[in-house]
FIKOLZA-1660 file (N, C-alpha, C; in steps of 0.1 Angstrom, whole numbers, plus 5000, padded with zeros to 4 digits):
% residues 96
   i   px   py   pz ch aa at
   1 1332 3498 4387  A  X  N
   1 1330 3506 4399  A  X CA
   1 1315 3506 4403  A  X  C
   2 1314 3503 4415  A  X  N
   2 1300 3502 4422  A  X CA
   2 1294 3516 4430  A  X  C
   3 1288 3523 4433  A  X  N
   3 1287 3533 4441  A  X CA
   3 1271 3535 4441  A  X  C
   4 1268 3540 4456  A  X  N
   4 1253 3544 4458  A  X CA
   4 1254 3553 4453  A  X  C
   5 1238 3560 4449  A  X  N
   5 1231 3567 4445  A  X CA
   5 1232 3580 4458  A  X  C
   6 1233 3570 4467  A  X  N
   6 1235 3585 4481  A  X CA
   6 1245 3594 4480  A  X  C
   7 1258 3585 4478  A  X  N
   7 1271 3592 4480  A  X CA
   7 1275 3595 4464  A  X  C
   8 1269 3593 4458  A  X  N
   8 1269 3599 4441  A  X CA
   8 1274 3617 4438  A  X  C
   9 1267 3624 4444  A  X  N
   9 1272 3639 4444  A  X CA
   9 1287 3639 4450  A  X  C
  10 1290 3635 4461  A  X  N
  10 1304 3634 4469  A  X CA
  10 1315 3633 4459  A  X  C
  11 1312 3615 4449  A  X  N
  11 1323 3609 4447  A  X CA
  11 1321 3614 4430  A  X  C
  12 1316 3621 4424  A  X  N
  12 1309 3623 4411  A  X CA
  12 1326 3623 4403  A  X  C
  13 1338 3628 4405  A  X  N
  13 1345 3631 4403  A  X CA
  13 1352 3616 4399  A  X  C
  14 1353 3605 4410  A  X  N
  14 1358 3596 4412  A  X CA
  14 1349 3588 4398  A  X  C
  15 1339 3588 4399  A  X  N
  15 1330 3580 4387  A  X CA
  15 1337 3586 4371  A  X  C
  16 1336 3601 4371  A  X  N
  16 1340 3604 4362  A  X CA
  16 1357 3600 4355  A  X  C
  17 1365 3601 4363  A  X  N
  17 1379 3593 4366  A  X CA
  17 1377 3579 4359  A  X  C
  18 1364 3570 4365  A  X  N
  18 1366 3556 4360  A  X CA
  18 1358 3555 4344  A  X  C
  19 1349 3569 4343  A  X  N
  19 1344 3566 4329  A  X CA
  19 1357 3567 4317  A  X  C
  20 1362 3574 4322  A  X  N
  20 1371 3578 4314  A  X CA
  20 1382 3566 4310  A  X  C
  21 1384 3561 4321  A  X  N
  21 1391 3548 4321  A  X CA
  21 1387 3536 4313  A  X  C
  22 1372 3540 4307  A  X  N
  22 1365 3534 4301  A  X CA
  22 1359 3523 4311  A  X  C
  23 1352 3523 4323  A  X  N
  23 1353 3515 4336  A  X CA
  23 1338 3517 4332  A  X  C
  24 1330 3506 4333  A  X  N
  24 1313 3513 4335  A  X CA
  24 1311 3512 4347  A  X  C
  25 1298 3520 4352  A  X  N
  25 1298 3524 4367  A  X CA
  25 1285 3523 4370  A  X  C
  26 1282 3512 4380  A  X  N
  26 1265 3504 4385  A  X CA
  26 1264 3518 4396  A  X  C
  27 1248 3521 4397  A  X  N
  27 1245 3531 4407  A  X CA
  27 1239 3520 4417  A  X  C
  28 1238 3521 4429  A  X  N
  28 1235 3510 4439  A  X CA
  28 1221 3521 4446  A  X  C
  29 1210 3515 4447  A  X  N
  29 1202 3523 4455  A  X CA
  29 1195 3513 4464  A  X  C
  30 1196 3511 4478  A  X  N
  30 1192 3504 4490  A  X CA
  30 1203 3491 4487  A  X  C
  31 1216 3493 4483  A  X  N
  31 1220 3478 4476  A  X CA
  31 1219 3470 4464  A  X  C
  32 1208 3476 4458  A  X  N
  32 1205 3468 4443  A  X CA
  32 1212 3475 4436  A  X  C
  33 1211 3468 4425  A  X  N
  33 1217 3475 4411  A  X CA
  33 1205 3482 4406  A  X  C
  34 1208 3495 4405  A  X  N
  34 1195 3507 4398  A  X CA
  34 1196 3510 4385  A  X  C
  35 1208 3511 4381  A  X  N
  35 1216 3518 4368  A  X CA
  35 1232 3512 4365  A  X  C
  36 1232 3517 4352  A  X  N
  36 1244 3513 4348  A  X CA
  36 1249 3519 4339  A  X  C
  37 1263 3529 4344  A  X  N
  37 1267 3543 4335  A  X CA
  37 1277 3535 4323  A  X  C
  38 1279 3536 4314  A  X  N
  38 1286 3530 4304  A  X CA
  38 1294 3543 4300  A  X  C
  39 1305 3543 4296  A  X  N
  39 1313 3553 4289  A  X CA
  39 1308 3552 4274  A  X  C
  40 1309 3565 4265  A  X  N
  40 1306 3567 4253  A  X CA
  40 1315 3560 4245  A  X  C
  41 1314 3549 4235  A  X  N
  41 1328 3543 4227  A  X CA
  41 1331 3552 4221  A  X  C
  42 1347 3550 4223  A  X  N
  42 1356 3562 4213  A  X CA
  42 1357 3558 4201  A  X  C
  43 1347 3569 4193  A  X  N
  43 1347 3572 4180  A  X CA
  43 1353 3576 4176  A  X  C
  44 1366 3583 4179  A  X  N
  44 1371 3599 4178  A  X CA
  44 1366 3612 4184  A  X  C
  45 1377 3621 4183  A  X  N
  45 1371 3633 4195  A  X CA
  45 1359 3644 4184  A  X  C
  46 1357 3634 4169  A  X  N
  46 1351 3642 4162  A  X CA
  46 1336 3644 4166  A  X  C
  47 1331 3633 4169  A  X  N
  47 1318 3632 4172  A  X CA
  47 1320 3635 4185  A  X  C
  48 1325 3639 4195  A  X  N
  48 1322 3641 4207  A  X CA
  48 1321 3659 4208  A  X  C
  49 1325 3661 4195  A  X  N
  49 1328 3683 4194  A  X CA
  49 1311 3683 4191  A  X  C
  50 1307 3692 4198  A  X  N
  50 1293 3699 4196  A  X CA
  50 1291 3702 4182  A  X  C
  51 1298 3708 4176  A  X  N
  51 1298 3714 4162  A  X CA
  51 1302 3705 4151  A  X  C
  52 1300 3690 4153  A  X  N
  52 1301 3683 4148  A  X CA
  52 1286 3673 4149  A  X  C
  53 1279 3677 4157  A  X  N
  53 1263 3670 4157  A  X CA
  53 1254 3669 4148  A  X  C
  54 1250 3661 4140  A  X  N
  54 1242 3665 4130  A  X CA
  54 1230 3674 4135  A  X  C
  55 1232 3676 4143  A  X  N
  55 1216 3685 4151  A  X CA
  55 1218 3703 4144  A  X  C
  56 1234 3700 4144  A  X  N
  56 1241 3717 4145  A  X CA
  56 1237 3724 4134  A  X  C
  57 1230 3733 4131  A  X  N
  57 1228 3739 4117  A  X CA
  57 1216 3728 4111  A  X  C
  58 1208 3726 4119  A  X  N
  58 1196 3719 4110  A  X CA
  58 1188 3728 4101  A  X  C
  59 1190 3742 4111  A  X  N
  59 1176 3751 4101  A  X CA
  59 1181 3763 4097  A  X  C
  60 1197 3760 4091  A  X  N
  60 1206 3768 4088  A  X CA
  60 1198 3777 4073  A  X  C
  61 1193 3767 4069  A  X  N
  61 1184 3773 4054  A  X CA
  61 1172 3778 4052  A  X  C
  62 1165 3781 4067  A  X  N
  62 1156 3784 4069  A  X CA
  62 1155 3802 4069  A  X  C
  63 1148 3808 4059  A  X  N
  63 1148 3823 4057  A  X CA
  63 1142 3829 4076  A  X  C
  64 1134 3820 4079  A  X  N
  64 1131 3829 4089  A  X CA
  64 1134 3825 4109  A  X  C
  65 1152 3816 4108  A  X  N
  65 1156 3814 4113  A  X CA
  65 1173 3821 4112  A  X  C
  66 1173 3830 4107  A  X  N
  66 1185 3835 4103  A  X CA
  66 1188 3840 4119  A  X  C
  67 1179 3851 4123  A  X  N
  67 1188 3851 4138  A  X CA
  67 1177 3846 4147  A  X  C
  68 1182 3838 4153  A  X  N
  68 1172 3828 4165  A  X CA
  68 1168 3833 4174  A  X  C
  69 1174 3846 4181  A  X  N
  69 1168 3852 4189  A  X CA
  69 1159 3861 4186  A  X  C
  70 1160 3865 4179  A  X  N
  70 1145 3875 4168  A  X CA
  70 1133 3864 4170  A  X  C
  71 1138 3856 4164  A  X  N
  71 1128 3845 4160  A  X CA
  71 1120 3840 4174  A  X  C
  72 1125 3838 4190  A  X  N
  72 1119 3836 4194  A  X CA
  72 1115 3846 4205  A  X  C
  73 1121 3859 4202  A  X  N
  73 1110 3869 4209  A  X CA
  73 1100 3870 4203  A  X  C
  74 1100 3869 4191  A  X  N
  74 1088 3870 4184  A  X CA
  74 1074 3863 4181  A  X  C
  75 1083 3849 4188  A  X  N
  75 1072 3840 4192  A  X CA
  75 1068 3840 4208  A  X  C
  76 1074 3846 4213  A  X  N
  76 1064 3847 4230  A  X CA
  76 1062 3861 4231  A  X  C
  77 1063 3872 4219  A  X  N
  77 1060 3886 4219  A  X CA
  77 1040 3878 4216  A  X  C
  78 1040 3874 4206  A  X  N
  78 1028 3868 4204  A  X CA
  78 1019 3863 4215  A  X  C
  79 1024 3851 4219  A  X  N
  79 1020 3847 4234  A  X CA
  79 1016 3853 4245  A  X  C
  80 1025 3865 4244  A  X  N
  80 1023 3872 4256  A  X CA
  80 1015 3881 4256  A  X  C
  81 1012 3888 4241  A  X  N
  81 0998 3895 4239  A  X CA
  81 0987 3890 4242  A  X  C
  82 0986 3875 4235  A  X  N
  82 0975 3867 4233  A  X CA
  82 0969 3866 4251  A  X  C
  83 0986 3864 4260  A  X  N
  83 0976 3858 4275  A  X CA
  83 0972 3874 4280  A  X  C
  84 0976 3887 4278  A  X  N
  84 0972 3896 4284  A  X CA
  84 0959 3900 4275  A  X  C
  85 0955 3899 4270  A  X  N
  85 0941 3900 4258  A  X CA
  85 0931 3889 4265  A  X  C
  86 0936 3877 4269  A  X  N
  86 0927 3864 4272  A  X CA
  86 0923 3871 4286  A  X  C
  87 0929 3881 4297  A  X  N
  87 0927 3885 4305  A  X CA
  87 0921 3899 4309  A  X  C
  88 0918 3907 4296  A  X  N
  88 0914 3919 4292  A  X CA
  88 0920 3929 4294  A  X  C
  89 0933 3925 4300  A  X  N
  89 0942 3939 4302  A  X CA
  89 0948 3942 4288  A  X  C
  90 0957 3953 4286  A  X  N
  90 0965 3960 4277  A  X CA
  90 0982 3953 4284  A  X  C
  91 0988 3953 4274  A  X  N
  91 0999 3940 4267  A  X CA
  91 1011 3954 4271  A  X  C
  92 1016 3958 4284  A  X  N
  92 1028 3967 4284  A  X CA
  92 1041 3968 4274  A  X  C
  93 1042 3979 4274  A  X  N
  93 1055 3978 4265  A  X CA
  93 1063 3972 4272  A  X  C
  94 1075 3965 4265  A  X  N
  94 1088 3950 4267  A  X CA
  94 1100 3962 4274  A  X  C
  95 1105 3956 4279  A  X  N
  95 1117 3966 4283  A  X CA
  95 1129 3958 4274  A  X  C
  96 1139 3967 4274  A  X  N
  96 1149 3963 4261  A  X CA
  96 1159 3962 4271  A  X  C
% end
């Protein structure tokens, strides 16, 4: 399947239809060939589940990533002191 880059948002549905078909899809910009969308080879639908990424649970053993959002208020609670101190004001209390 060939399609410009202009009418890309319109037909996005249509592309997806042919990825699936396993069809690769050239993006056309002024006429030329720009890109070239390739479908993912089916490996199984195992690798395609999120929760099967090796990415998932990398810092599952990390004591001080137990809950991640602690972890990163706590890293721009820091930050955010640091830029209101670099500016001489007093660092407001956070609202909850």
């Amino acid at each position: 399947m060939n399609i410009s880059v202009e009418t890309l948002p319109q037909r996005l549905a249509k592309v997806m239809e042919a990825l699936d078909r396993n069809e690769p899809v050239v993006l056309l910009h002024e006429g030329k060939e720009f890109a070239r969308l390739q479908p993912v080879p089916d490996s199984g639908d195992e690798i395609r589940r999120i929760k099967n990424h090796p990415a998932v649970g990398m810092w599952a053993d990390r004591e001080d990533m137990k809950d991640p959002a602690e972890w990163v208020r706590e890293k721009r609670g820091r930050r955010r002191e640091r830029l209101f101190a670099a500016h001489g004001r007093a660092c407001p209390e956070r609202r909850t």
